[in-house]
C-alpha positions in Angstrom: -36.7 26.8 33.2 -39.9 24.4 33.7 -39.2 21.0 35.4 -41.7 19.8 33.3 -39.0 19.6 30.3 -38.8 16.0 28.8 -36.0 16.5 26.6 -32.9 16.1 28.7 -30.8 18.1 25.8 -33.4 20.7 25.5 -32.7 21.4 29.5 -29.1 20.9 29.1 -29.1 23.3 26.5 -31.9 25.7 28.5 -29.5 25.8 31.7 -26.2 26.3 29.9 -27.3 29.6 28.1 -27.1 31.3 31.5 -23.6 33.0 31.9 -23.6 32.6 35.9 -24.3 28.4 35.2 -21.4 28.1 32.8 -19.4 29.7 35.0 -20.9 27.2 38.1 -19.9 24.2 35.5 -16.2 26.0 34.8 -15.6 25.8 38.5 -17.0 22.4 39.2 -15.0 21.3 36.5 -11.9 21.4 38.9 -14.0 19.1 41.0 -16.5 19.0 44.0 -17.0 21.4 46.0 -19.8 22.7 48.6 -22.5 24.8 47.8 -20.8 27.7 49.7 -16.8 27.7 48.6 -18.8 27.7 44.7 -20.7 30.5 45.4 -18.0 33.1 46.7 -16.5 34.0 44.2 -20.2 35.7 42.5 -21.6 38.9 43.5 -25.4 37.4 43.6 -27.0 36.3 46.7 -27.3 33.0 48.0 -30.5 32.1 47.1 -29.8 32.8 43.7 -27.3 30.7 43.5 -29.4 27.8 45.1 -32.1 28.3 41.8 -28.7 28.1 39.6 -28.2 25.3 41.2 -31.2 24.1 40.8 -32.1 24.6 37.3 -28.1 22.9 36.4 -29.4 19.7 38.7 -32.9 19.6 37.2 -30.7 19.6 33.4 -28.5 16.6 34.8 -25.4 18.6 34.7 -24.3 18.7 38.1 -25.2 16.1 41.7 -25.6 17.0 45.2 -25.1 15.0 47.9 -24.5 15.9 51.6 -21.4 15.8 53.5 -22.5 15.8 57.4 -23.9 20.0 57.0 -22.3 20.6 53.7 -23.8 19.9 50.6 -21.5 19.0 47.9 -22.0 19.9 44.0 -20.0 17.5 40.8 -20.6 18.0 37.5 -22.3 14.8 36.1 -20.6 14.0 33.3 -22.6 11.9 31.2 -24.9 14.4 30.5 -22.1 16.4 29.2 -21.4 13.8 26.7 -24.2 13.4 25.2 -24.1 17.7 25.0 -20.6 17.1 23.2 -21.8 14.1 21.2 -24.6 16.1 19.4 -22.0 19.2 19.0 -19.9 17.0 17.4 -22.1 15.9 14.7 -22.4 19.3 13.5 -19.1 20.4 14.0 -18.0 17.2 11.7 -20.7 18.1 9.4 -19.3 22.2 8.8 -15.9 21.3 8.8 -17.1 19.2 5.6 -18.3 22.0 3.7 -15.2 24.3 5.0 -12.8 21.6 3.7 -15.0 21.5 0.1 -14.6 25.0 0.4 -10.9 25.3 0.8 -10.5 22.4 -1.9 -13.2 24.6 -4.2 -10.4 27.4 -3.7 -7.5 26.0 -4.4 -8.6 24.6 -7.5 -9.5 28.1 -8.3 -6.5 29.8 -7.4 -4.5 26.9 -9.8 -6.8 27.7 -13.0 -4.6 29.5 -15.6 
């Protein structure tokens, strides 16, 4: 993904359709960690990881910082809400129409 992307949700969105980053987030979601311990448990090389990392911090999903020789990776939360603020809109919005649907179908099922 470009750094050049403007639109934080746009890069949010961009890093988390990458299987190997959700699964970065899933683990960070247990709390920090260093760069290292996160990347054992994936068979991909180290440097790949790094660019994972990369394109997750670039998206404002996860901080480093550095811990004497250790760097350290959170998950930065408020870019997650906003994520689960614009999901949320839709979701409200389809279960709507699902509950006009169900209430379309009962009236149905209670026509003589």
């Amino acid at each position: 993904m470009p750094s050049t992307q403007t639109d934080p949700l746009s890069a949010a969105f961009g890093a988390l359709a990458d299987p190997t980053r959700r699964a970065i987030l899933e683990r960070l979601s247990d709390g920090e960690t260093a760069v290292g311990d996160l990347a054992e448990p994936f068979a991909i090389s180290a440097p790949a990881i790094s660019r994972h990392l990369k394109v997750l911090e670039e998206a404002g999903l996860v901080a480093r910082r550095t811990d004497r020789q250790r760097r350290i990776i959170r998950l930065q939360p408020d870019r997650l809400r906003e994520i689960s603020g614009w999901v949320d809109r839709y979701r409200r919005f389809w279960e709507g129409k699902l509950d006009a649907l169900a209430d379309y179908l009962e009236q149905q099922e209670n026509k003589p």
